[in-house]
Backbone atoms as SQL, in Angstrom:
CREATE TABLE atoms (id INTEGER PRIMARY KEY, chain TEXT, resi INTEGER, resn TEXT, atom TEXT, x REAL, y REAL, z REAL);
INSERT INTO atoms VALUES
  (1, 'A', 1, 'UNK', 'N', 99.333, 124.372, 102.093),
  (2, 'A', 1, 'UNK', 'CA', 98.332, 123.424, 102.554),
  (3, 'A', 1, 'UNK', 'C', 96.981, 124.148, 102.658),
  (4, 'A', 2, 'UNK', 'N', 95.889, 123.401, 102.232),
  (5, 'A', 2, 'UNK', 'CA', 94.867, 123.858, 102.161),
  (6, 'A', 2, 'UNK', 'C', 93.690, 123.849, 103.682),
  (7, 'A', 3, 'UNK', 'N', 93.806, 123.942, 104.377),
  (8, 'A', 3, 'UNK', 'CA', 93.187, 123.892, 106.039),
  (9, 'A', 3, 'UNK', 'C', 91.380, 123.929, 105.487),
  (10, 'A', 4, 'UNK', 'N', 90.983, 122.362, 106.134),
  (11, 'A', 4, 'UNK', 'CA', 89.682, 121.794, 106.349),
  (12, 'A', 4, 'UNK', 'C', 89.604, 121.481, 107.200),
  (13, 'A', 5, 'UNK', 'N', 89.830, 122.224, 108.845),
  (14, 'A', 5, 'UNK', 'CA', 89.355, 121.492, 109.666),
  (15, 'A', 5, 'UNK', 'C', 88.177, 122.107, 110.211),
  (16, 'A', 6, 'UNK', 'N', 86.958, 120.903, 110.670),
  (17, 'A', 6, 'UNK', 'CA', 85.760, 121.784, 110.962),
  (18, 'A', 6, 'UNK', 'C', 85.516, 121.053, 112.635),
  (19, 'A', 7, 'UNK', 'N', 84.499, 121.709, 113.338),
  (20, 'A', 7, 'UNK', 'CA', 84.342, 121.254, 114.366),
  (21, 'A', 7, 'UNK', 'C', 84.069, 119.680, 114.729),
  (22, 'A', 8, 'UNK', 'N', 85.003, 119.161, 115.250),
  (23, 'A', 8, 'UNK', 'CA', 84.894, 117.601, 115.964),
  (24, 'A', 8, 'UNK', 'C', 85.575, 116.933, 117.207),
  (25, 'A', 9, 'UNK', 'N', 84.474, 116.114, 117.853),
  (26, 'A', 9, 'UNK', 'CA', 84.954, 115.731, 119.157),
  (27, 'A', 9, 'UNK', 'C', 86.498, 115.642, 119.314),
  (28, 'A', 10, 'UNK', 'N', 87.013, 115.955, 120.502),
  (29, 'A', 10, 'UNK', 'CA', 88.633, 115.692, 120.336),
  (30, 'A', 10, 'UNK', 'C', 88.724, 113.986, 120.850),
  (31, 'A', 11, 'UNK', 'N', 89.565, 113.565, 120.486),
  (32, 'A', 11, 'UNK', 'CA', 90.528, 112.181, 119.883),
  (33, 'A', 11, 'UNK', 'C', 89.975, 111.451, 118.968),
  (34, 'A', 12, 'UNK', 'N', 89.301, 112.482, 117.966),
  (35, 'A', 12, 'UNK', 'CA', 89.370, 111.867, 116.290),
  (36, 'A', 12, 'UNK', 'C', 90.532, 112.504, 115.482),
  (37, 'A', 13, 'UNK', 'N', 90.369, 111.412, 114.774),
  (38, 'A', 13, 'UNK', 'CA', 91.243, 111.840, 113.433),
  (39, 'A', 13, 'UNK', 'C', 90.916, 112.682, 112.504),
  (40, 'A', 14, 'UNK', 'N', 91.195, 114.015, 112.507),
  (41, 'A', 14, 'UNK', 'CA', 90.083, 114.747, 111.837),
  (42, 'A', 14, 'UNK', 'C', 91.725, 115.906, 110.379),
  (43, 'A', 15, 'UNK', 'N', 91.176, 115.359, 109.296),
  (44, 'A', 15, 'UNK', 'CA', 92.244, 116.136, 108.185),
  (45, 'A', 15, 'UNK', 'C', 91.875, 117.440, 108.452),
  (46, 'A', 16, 'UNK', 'N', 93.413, 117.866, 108.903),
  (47, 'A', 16, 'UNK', 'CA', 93.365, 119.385, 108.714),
  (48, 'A', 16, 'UNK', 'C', 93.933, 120.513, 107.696),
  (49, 'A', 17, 'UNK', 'N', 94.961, 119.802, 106.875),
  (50, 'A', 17, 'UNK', 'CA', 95.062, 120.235, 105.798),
  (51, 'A', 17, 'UNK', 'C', 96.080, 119.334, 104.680),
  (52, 'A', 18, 'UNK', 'N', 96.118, 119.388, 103.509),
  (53, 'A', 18, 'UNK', 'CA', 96.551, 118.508, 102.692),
  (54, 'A', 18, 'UNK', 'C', 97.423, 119.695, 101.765),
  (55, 'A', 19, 'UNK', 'N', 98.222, 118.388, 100.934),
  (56, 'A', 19, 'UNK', 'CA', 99.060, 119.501, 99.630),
  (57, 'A', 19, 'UNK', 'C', 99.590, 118.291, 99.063),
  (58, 'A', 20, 'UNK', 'N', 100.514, 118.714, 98.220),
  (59, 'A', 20, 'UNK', 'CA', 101.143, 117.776, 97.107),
  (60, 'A', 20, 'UNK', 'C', 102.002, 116.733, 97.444),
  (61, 'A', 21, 'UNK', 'N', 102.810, 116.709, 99.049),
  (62, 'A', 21, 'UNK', 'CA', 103.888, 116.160, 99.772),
  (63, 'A', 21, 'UNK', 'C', 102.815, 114.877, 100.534),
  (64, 'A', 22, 'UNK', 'N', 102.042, 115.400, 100.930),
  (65, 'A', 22, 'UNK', 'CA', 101.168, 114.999, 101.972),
  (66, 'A', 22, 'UNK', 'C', 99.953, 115.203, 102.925),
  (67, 'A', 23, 'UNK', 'N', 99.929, 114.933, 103.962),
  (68, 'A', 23, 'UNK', 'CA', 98.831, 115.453, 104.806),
  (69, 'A', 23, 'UNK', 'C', 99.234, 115.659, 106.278),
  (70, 'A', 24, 'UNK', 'N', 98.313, 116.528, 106.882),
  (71, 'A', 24, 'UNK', 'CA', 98.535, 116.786, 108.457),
  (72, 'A', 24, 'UNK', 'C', 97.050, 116.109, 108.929),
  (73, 'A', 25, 'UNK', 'N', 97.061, 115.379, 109.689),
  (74, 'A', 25, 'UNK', 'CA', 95.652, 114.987, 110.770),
  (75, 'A', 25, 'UNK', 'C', 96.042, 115.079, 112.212),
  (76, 'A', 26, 'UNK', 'N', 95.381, 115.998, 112.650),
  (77, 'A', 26, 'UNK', 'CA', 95.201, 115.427, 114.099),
  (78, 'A', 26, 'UNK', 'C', 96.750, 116.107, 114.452),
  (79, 'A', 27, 'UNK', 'N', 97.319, 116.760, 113.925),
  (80, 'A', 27, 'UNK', 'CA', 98.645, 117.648, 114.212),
  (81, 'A', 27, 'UNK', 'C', 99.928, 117.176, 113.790),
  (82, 'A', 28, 'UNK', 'N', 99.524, 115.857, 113.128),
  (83, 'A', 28, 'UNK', 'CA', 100.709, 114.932, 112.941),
  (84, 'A', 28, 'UNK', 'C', 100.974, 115.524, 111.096),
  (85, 'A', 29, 'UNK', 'N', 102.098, 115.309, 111.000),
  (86, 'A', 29, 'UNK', 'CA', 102.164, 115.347, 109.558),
  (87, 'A', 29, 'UNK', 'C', 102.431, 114.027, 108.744),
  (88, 'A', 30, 'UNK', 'N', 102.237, 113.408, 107.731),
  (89, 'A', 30, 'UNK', 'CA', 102.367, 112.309, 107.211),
  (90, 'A', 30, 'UNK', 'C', 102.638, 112.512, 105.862),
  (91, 'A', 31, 'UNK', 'N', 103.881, 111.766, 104.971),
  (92, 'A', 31, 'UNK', 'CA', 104.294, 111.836, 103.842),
  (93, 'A', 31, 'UNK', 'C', 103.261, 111.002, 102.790),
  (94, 'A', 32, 'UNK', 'N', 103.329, 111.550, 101.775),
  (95, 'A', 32, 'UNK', 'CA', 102.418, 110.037, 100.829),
  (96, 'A', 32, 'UNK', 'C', 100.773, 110.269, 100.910),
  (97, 'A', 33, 'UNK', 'N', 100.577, 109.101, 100.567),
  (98, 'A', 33, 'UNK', 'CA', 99.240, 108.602, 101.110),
  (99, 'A', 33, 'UNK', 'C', 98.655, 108.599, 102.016),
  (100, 'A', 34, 'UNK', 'N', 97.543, 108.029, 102.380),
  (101, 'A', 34, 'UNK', 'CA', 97.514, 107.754, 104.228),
  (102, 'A', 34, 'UNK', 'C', 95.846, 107.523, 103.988),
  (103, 'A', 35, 'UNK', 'N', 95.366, 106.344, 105.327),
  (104, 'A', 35, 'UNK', 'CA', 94.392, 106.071, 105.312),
  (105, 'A', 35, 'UNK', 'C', 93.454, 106.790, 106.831),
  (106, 'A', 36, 'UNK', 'N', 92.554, 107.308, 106.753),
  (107, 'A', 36, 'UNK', 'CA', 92.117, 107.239, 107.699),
  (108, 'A', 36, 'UNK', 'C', 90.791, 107.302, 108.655),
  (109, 'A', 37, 'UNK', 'N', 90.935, 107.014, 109.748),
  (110, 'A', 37, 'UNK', 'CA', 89.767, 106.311, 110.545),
  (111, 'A', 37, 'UNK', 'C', 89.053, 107.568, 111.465),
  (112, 'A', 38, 'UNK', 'N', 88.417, 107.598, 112.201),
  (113, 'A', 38, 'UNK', 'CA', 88.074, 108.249, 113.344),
  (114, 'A', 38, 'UNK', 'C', 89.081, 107.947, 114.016),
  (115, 'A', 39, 'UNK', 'N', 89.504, 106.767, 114.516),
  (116, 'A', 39, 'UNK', 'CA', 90.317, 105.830, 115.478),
  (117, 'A', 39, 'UNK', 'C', 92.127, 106.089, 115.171),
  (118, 'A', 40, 'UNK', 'N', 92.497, 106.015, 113.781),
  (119, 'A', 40, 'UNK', 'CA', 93.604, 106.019, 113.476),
  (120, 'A', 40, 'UNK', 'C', 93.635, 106.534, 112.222),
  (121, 'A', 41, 'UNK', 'N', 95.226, 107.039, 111.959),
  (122, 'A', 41, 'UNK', 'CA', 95.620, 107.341, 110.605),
  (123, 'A', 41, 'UNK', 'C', 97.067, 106.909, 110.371),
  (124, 'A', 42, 'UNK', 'N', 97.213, 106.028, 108.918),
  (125, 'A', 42, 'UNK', 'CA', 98.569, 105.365, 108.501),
  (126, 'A', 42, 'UNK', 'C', 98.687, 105.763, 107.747),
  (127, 'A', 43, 'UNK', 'N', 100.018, 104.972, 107.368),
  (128, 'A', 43, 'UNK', 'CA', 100.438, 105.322, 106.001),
  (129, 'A', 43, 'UNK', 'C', 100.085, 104.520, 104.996),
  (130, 'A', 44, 'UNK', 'N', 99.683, 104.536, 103.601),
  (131, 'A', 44, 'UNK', 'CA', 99.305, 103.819, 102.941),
  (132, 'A', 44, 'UNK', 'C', 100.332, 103.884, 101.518),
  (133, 'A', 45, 'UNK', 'N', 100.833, 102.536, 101.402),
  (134, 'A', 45, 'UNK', 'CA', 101.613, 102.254, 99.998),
  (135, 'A', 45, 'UNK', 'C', 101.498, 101.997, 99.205),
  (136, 'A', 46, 'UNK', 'N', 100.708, 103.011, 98.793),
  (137, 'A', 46, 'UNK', 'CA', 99.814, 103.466, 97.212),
  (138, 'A', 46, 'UNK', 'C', 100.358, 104.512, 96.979),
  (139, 'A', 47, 'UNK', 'N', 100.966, 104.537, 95.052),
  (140, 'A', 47, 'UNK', 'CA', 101.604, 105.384, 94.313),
  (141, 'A', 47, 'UNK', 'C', 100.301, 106.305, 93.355),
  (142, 'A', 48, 'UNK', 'N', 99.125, 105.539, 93.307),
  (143, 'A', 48, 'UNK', 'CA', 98.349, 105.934, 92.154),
  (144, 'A', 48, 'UNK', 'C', 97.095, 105.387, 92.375),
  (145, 'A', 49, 'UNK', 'N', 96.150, 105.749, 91.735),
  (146, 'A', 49, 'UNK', 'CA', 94.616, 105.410, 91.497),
  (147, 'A', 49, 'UNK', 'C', 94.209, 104.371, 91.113),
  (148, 'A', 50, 'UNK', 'N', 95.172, 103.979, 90.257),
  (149, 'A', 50, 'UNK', 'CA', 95.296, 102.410, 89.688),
  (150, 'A', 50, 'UNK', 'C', 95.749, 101.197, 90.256),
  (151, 'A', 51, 'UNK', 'N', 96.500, 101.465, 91.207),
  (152, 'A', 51, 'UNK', 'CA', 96.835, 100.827, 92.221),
  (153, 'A', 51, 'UNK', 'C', 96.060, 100.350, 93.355),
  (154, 'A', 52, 'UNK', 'N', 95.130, 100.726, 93.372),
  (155, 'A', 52, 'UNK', 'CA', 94.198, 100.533, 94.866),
  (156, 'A', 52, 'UNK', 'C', 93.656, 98.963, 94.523),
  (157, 'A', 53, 'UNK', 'N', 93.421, 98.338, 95.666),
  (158, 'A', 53, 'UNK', 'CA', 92.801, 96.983, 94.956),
  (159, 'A', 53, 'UNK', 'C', 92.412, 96.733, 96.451),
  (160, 'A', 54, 'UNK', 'N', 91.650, 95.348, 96.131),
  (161, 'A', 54, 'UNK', 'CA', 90.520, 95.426, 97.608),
  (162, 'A', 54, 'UNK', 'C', 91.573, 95.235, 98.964),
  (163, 'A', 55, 'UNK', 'N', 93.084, 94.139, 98.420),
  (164, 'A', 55, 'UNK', 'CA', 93.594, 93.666, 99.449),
  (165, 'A', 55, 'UNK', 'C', 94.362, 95.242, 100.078),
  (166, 'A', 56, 'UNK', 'N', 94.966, 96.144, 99.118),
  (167, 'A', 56, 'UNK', 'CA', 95.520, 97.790, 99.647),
  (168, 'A', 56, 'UNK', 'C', 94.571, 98.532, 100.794),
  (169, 'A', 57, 'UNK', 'N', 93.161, 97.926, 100.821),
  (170, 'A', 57, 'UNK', 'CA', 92.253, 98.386, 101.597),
  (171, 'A', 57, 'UNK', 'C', 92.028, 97.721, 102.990),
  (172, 'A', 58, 'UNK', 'N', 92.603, 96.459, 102.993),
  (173, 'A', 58, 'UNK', 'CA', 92.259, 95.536, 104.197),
  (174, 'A', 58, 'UNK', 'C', 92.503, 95.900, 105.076),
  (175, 'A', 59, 'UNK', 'N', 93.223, 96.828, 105.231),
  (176, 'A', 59, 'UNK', 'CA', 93.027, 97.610, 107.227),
  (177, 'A', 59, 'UNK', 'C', 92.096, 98.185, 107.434),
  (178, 'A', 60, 'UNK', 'N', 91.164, 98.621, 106.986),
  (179, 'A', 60, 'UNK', 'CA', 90.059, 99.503, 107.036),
  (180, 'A', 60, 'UNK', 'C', 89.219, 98.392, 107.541),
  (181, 'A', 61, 'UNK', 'N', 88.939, 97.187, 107.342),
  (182, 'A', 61, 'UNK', 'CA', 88.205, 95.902, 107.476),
  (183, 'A', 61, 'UNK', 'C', 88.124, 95.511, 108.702),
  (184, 'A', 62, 'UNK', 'N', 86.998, 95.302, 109.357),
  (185, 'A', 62, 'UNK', 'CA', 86.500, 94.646, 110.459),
  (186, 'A', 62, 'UNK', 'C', 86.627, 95.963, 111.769),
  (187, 'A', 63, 'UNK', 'N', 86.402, 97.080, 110.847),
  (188, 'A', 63, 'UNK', 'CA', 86.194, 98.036, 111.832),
  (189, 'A', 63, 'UNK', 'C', 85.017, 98.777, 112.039),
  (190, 'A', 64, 'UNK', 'N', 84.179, 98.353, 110.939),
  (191, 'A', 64, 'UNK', 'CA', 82.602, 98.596, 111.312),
  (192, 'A', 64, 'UNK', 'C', 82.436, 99.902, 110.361),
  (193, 'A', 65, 'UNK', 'N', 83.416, 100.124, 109.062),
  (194, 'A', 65, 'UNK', 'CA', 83.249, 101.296, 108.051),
  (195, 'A', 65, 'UNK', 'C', 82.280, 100.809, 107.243),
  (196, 'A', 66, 'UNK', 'N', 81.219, 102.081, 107.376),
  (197, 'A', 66, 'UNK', 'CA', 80.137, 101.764, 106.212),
  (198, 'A', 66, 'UNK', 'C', 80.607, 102.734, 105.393),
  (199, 'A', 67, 'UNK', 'N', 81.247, 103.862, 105.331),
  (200, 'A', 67, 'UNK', 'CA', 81.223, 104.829, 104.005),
  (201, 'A', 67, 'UNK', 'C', 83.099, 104.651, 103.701),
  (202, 'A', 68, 'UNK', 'N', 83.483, 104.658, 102.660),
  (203, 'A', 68, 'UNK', 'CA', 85.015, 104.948, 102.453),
  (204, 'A', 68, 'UNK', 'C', 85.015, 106.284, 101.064),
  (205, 'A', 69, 'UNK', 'N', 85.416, 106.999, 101.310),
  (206, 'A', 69, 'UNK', 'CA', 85.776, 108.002, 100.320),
  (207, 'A', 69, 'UNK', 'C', 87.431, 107.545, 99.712),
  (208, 'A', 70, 'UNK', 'N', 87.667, 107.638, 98.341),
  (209, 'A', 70, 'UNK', 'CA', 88.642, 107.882, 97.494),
  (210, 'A', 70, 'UNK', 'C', 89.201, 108.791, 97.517),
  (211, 'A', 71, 'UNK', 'N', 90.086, 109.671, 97.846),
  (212, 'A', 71, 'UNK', 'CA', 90.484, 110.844, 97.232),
  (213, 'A', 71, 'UNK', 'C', 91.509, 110.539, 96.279),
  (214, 'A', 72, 'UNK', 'N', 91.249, 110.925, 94.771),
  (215, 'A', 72, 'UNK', 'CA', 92.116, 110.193, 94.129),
  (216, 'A', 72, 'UNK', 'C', 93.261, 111.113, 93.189),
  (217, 'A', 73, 'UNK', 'N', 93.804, 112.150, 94.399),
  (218, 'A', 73, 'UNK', 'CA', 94.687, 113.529, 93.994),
  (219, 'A', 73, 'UNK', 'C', 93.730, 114.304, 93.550),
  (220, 'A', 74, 'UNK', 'N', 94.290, 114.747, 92.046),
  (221, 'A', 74, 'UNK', 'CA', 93.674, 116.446, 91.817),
  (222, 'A', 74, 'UNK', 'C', 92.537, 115.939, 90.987),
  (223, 'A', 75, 'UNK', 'N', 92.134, 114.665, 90.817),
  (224, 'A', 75, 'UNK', 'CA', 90.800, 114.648, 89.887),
  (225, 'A', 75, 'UNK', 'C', 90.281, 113.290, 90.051),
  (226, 'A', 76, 'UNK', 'N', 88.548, 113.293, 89.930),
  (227, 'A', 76, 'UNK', 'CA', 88.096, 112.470, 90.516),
  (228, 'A', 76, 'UNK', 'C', 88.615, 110.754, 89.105),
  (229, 'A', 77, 'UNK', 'N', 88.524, 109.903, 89.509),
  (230, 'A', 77, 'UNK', 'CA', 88.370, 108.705, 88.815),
  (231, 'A', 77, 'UNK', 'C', 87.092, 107.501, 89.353),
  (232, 'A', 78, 'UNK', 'N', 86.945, 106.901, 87.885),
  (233, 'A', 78, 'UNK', 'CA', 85.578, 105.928, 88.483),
  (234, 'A', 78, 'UNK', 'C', 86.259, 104.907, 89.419),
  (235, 'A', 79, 'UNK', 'N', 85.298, 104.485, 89.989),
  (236, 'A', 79, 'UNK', 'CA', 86.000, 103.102, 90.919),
  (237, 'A', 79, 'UNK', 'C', 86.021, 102.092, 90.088),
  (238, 'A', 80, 'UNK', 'N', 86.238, 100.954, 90.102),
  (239, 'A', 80, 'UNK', 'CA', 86.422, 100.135, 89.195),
  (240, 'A', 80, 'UNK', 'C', 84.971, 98.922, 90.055),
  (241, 'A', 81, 'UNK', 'N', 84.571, 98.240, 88.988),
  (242, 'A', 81, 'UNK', 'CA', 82.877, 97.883, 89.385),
  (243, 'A', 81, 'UNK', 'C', 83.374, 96.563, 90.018),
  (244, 'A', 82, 'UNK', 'N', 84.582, 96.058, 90.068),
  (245, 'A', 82, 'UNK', 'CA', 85.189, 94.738, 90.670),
  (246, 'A', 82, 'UNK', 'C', 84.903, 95.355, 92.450),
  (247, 'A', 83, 'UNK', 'N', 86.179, 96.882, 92.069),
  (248, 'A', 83, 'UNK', 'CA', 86.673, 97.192, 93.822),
  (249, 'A', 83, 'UNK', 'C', 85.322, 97.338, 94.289),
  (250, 'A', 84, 'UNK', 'N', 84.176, 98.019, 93.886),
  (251, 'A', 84, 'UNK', 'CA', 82.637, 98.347, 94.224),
  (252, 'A', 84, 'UNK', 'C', 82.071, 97.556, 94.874),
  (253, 'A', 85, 'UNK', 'N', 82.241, 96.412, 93.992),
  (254, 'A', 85, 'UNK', 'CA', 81.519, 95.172, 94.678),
  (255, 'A', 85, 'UNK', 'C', 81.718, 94.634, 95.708),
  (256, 'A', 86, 'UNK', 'N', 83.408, 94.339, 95.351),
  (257, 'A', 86, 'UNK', 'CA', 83.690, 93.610, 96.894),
  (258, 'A', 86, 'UNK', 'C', 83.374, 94.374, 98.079),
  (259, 'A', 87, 'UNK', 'N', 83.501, 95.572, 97.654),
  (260, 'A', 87, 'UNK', 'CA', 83.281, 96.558, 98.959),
  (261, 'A', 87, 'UNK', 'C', 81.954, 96.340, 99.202),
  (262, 'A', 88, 'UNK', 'N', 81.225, 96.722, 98.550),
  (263, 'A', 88, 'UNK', 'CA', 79.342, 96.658, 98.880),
  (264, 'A', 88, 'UNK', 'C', 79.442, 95.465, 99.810),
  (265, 'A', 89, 'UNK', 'N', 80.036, 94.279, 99.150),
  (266, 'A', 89, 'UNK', 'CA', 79.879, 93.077, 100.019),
  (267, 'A', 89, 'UNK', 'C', 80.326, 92.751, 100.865),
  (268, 'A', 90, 'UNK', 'N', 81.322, 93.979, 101.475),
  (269, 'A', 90, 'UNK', 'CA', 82.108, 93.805, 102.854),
  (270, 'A', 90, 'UNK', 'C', 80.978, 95.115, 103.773),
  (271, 'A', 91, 'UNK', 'N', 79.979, 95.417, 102.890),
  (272, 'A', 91, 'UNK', 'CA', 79.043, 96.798, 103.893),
  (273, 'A', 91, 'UNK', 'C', 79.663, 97.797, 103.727),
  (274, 'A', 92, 'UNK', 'N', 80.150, 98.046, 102.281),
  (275, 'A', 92, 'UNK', 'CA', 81.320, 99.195, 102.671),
  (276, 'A', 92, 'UNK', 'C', 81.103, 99.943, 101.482),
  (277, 'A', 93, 'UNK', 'N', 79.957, 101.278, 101.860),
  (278, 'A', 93, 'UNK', 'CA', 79.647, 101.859, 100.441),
  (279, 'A', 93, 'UNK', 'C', 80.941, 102.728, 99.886),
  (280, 'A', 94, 'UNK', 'N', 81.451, 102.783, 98.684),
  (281, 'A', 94, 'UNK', 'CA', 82.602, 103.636, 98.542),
  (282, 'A', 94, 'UNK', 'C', 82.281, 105.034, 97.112),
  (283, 'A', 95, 'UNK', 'N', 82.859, 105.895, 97.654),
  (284, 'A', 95, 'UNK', 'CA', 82.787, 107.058, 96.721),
  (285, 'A', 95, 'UNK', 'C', 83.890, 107.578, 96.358),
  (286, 'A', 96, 'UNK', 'N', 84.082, 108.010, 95.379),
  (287, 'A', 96, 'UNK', 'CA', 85.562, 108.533, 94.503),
  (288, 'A', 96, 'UNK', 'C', 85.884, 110.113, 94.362),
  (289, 'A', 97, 'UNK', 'N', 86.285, 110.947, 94.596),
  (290, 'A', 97, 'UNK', 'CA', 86.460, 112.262, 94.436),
  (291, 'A', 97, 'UNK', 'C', 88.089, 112.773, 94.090),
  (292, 'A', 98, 'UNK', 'N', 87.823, 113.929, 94.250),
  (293, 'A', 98, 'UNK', 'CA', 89.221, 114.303, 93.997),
  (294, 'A', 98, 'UNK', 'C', 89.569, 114.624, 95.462),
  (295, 'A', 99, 'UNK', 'N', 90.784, 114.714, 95.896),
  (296, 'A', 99, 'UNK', 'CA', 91.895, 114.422, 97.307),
  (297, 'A', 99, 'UNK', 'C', 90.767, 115.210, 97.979),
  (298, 'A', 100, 'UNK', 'N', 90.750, 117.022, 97.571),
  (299, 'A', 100, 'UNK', 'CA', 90.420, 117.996, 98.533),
  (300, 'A', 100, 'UNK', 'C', 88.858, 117.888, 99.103),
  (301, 'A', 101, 'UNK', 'N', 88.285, 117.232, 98.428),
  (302, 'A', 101, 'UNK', 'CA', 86.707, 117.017, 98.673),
  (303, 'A', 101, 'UNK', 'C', 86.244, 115.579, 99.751),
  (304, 'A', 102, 'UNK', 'N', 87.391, 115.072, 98.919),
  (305, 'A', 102, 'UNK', 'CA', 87.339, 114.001, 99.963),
  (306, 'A', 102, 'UNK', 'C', 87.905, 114.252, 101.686),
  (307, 'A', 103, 'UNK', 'N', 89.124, 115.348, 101.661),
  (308, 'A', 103, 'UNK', 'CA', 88.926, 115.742, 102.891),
  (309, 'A', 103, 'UNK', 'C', 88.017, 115.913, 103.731),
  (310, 'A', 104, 'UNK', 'N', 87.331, 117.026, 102.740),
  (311, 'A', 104, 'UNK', 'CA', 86.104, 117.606, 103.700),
  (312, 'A', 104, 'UNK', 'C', 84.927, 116.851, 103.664),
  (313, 'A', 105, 'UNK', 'N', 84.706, 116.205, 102.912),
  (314, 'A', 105, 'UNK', 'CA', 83.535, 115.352, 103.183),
  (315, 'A', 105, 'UNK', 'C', 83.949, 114.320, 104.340),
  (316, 'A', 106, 'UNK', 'N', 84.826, 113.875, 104.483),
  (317, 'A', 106, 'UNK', 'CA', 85.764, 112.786, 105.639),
  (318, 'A', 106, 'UNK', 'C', 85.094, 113.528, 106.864),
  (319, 'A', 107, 'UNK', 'N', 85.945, 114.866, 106.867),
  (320, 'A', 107, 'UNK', 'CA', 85.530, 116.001, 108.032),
  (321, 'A', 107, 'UNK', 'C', 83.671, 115.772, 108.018),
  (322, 'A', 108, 'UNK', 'N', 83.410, 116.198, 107.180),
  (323, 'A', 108, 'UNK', 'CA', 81.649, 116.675, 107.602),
  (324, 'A', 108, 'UNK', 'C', 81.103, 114.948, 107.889),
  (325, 'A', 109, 'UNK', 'N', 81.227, 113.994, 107.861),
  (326, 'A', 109, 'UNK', 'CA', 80.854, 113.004, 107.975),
  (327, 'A', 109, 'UNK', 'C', 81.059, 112.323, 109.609),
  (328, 'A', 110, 'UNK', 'N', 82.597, 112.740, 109.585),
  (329, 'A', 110, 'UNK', 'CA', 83.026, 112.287, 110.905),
  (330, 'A', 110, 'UNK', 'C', 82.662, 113.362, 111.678),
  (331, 'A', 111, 'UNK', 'N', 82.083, 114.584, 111.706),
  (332, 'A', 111, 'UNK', 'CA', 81.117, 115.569, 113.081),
  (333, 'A', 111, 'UNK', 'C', 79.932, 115.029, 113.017),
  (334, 'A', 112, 'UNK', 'N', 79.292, 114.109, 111.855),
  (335, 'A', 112, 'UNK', 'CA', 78.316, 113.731, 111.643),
  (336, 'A', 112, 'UNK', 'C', 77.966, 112.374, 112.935),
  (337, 'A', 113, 'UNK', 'N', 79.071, 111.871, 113.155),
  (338, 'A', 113, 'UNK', 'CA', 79.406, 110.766, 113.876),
  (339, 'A', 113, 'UNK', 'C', 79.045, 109.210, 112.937),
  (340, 'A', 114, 'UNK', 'N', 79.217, 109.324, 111.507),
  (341, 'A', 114, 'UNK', 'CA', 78.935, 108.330, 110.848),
  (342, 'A', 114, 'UNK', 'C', 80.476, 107.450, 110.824),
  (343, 'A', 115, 'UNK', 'N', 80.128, 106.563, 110.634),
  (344, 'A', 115, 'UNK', 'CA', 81.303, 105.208, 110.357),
  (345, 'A', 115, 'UNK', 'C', 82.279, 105.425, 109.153),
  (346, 'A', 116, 'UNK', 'N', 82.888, 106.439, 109.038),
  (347, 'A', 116, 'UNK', 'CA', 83.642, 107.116, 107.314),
  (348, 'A', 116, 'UNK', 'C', 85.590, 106.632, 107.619),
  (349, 'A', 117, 'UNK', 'N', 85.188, 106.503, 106.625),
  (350, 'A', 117, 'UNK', 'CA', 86.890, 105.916, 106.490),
  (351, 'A', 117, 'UNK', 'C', 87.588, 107.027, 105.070),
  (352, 'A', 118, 'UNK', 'N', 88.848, 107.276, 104.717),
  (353, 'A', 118, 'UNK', 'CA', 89.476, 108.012, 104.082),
  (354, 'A', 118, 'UNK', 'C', 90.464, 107.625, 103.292),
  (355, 'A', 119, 'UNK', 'N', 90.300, 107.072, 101.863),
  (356, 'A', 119, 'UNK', 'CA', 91.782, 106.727, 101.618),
  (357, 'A', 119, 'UNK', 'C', 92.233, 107.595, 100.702),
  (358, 'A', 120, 'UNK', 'N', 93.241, 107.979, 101.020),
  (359, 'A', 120, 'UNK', 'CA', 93.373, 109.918, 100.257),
  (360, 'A', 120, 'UNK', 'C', 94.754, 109.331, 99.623),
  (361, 'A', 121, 'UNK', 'N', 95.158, 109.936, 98.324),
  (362, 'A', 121, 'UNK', 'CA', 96.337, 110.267, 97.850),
  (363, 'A', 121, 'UNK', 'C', 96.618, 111.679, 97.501),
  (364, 'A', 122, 'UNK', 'N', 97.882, 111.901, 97.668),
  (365, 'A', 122, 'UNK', 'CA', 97.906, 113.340, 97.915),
  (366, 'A', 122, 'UNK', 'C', 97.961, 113.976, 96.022),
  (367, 'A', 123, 'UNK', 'N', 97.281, 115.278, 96.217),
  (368, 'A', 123, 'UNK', 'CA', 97.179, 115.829, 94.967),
  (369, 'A', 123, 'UNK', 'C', 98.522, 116.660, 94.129),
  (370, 'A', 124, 'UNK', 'N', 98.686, 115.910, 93.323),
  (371, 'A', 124, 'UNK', 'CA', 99.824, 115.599, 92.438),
  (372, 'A', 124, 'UNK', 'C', 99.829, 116.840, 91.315);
């Protein structure tokens, strides 16, 4: 596991390290996918990049996320200009990276105290 954790208030959700199985936040370990908040982190039942679609995202919704990062495993992919939109039009700017960047940007955003949400798949 690769350890990104940087300084942040305690009872956030803050990724502390990731690998091919999964992720650890916040001390917990989690298999798969996983979405997450300042507030919370789940599991998310997404196999792939291709898979994501606006309704896979609807928990993230009505929680006041303006930024969502992609992590989309070991390499970045475009978003698709459908998922973009709807998002823009839910206030919800979104960016695509590969898993490990998206960690840490999650991290540097949330010490930032900005509104960042995380939907990571683990790097394959």
């Amino acid at each position: 596991m690769t350890d990104v954790t940087p300084l942040i208030p305690a009872g956030r959700q803050v990724v502390e390290s990731y690998g091919r199985n999964g992720f650890h936040v916040s001390g917990v370990a989690y298999r798969g996918a996983i979405l997450v908040t300042a507030e919370a982190t789940t599991a998310w039942d997404i196999a792939s990049f291709a898979a994501i679609t606006l309704e896979s995202l609807s928990a993230l919704f009505d929680r006041g996320i303006e930024i969502l990062l992609l992590g989309c495993g070991t390499r970045m992919a475009p978003v698709p200009a459908e998922l973009r939109v709807a998002l823009k039009a839910r206030g919800i700017v979104v960016d695509a990276m590969d898993t490990g960047a998206a960690c840490r940007t999650y991290n540097v955003l949330l010490a930032e105290e900005r509104r960042v949400a995380a939907a990571l798949l683990p790097p394959h």
